[in-house]
C-alpha positions in Angstrom: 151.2 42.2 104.9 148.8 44.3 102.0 147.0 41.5 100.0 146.6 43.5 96.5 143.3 44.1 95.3 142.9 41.2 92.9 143.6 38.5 95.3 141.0 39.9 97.8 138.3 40.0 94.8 138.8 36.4 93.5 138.7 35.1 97.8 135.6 37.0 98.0 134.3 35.6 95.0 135.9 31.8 96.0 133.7 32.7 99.6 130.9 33.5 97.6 130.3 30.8 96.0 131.4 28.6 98.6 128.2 30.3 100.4 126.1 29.5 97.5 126.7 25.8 97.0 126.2 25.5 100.9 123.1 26.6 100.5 121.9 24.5 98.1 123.2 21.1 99.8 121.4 22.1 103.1 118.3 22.5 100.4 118.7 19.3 98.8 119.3 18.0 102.1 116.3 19.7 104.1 114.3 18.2 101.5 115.5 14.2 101.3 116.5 13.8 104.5 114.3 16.3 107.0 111.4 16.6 105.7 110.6 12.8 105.3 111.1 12.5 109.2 109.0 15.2 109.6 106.5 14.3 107.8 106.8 10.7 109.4 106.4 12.9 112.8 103.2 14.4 111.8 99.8 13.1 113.3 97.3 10.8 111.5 94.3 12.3 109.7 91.2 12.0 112.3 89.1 9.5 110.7 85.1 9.9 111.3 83.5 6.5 112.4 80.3 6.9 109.7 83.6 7.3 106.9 84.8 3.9 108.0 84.2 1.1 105.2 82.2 -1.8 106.0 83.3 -5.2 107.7 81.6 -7.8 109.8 82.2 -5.4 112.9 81.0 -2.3 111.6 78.6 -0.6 109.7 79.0 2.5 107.0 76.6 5.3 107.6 75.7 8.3 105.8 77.6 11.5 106.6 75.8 14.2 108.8 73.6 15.8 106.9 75.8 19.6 106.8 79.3 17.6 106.6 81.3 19.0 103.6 84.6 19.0 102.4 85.9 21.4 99.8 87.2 19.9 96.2 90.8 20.5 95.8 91.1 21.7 92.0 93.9 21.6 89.5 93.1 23.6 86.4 95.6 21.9 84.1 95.2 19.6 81.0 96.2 16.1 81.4 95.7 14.0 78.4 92.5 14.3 76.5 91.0 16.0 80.2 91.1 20.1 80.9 91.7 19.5 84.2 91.6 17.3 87.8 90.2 17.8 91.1 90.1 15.7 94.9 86.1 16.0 95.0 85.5 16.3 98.6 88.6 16.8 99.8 89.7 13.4 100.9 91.9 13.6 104.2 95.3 11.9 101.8 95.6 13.9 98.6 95.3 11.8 95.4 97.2 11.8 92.0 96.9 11.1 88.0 99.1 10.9 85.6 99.0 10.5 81.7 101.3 8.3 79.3 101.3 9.7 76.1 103.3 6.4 74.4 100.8 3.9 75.9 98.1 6.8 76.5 96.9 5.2 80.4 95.6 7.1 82.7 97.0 6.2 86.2 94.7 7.3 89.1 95.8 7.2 92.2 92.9 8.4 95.7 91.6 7.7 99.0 88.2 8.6 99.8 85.5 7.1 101.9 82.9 6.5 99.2 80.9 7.9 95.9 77.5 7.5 97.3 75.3 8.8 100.1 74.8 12.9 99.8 78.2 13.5 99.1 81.4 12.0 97.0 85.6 11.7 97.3 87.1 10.8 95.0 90.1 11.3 92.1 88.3 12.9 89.3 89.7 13.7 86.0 87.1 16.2 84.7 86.6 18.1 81.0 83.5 20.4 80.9 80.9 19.9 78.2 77.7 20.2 76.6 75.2 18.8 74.6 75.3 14.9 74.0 78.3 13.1 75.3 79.8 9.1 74.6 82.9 8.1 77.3 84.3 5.1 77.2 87.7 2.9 78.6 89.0 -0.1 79.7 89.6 0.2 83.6 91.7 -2.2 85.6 93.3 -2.6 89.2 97.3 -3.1 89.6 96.2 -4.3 93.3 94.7 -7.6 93.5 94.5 -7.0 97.4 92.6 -3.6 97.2 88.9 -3.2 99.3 86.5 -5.3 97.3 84.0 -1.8 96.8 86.7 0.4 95.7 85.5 1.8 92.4 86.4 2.9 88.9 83.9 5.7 87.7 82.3 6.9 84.4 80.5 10.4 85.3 79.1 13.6 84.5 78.8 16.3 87.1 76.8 19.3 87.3 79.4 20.8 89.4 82.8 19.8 91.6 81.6 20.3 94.5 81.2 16.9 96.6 77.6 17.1 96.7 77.2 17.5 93.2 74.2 16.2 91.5 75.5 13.4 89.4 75.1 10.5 87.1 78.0 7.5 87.4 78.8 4.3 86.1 80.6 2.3 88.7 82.4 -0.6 88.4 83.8 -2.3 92.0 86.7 -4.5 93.0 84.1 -7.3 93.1 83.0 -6.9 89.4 79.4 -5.3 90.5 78.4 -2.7 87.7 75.6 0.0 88.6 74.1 3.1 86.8 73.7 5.3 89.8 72.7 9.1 90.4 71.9 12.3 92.5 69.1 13.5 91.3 69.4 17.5 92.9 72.8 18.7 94.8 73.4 16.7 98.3 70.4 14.2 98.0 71.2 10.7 98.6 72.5 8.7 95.6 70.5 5.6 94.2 71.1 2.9 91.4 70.4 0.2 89.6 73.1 -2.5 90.0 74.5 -5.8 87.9 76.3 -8.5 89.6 77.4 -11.6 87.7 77.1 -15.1 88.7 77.2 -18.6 86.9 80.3 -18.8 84.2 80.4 -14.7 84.5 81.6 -15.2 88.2 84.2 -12.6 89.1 84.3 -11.5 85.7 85.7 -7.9 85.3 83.8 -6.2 82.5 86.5 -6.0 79.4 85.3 -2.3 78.9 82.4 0.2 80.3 80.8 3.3 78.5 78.4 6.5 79.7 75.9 7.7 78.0 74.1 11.4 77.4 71.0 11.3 75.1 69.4 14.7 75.7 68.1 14.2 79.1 69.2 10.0 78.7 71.8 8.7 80.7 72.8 4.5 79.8 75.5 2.5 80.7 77.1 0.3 78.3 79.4 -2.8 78.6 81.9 -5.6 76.8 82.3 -8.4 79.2 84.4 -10.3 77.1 86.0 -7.9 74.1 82.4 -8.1 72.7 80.7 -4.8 71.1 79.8 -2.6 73.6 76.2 -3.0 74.1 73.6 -1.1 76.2 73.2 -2.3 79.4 69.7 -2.4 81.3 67.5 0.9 81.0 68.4 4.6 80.9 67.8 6.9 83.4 66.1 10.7 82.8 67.9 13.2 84.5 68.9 16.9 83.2 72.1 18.8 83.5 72.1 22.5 82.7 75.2 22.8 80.1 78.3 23.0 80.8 78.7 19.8 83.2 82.0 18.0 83.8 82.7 14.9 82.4 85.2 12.6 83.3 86.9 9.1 84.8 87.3 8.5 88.9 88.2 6.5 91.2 88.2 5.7 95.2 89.5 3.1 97.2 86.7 3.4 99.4 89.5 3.8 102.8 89.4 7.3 104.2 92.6 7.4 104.4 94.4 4.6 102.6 95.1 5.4 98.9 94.8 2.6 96.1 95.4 3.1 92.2 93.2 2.8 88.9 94.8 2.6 85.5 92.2 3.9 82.4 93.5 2.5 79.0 91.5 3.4 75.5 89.8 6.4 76.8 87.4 8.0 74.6 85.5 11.0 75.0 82.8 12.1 72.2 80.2 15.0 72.4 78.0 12.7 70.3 75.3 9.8 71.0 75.0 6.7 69.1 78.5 5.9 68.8 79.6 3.3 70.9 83.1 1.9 70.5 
């Protein structure tokens, strides 16, 4: 029996398409169903013992000397930021994401620490010059997260995770400290401010960075009072540009926690606190 012409073209076109849309379901499939089991199949991240957080059983240490990681580094604009990076390359990827309606900042990371010679961390960086005033409300979703997981205020010389560097840090525990590197992989050091009496477990109501020329201060509202300096500056110099930005790190290698910035606001002035 001859099947004319125009039956064969539409059941080659019917077979076609038939093709196509099994295509896509095994696509859609690989992708909900496989790939979750394979990715539940996959070995854990080696954790070094010196990246370990602190408990009554064990100690952190400093990171060999020539241990490095390098920054993972997304050149695209979120919210008032030019871009985002994992500084040091922590061993689970982090995330951040901007509301434009309620304009929050939801930072999401892992990393061992910000401290010692070298940092991981969720950084959401802009690069800058001259005198600069950042300032925002920080807050943790997680009530149960690692007590020195930290919300950071900081300017960078560079993304690398040795960066020198000068941070505000505020922990789960409510400690505030104006820390820094003075020159690329040296060990970090601070001054720190932990509250006690009626300011027990207080979380500040909203932290600030300074850069006064060569100047770095903190500044703080404890209470949804003016924000005021907070102990001395430090002197350190960045050549221009730096990167400045908000962070955080759940301080667990390989357990990811979440920040959420609200009121951010970045100036390239002094002087103008708010």
């Amino acid at each position: 029996m001859l099947i004319p012409a125009k039956v064969r073209g539409y059941e080659k076109l019917l077979s076609m398409c038939w093709l196509k849309s099994l295509r896509r379901f095994l696509s859609v499939a690989t992708l909900v169903f496989i790939t979750p089991v394979m990715l539940r199949g996959q070995a854990t991240p080696t954790v070094p013992d010196w990246s370990l957080p602190g408990s009554a059983t064990h100690e952190q240490v400093p990171p060999p000397a020539d241990f490095h990681r390098a920054s993972r580094v997304l050149s695209t604009s979120i919210g008032i930021f030019d871009g985002q990076a994992d500084v040091g390359g922590a061993l689970v990827p982090g995330s951040a994401s901007y509301d434009p309606a309620t304009k929050q900042y939801t930072v999401t990371s892992a990393g061992y620490n910000i401290w010692y010679q070298r940092d991981e961390l969720r950084f959401l960086w802009k690069k800058m010059s001259g005198d600069v005033f950042l300032a925002a409300d920080a807050s943790f979703p997680n009530p149960k997260g690692y007590d020195d997981r930290k919300v950071v205020l900081i300017i960078r010389q560079s993304l690398d995770d040795g960066s020198k560097e000068a941070m505000l840090g505020e922990h789960g525990s409510g400690m505030i400290h104006l820390a820094q590197r003075s020159e690329q992989g040296t060990q970090m050091t601070d001054m720190q401010f932990r509250f006690g009496g009626t300011l027990d477990g207080v979380m500040a109501k909203r932290i600030g960075l300074q850069k006064h020329g060569d100047e770095i201060a903190i500044f703080v509202s404890l209470k949804g009072e003016p924000l005021h300096q907070f102990g001395p500056p430090i002197t350190l110099h960045f050549e221009a540009p730096f990167y400045v930005g908000i962070g955080f790190c759940s301080h667990l290698p390989i357990t990811t926690d979440t920040a959420v910035f609200s009121n951010v606001v970045l100036k390239n002035a002094a002087g103008k606190a708010e």
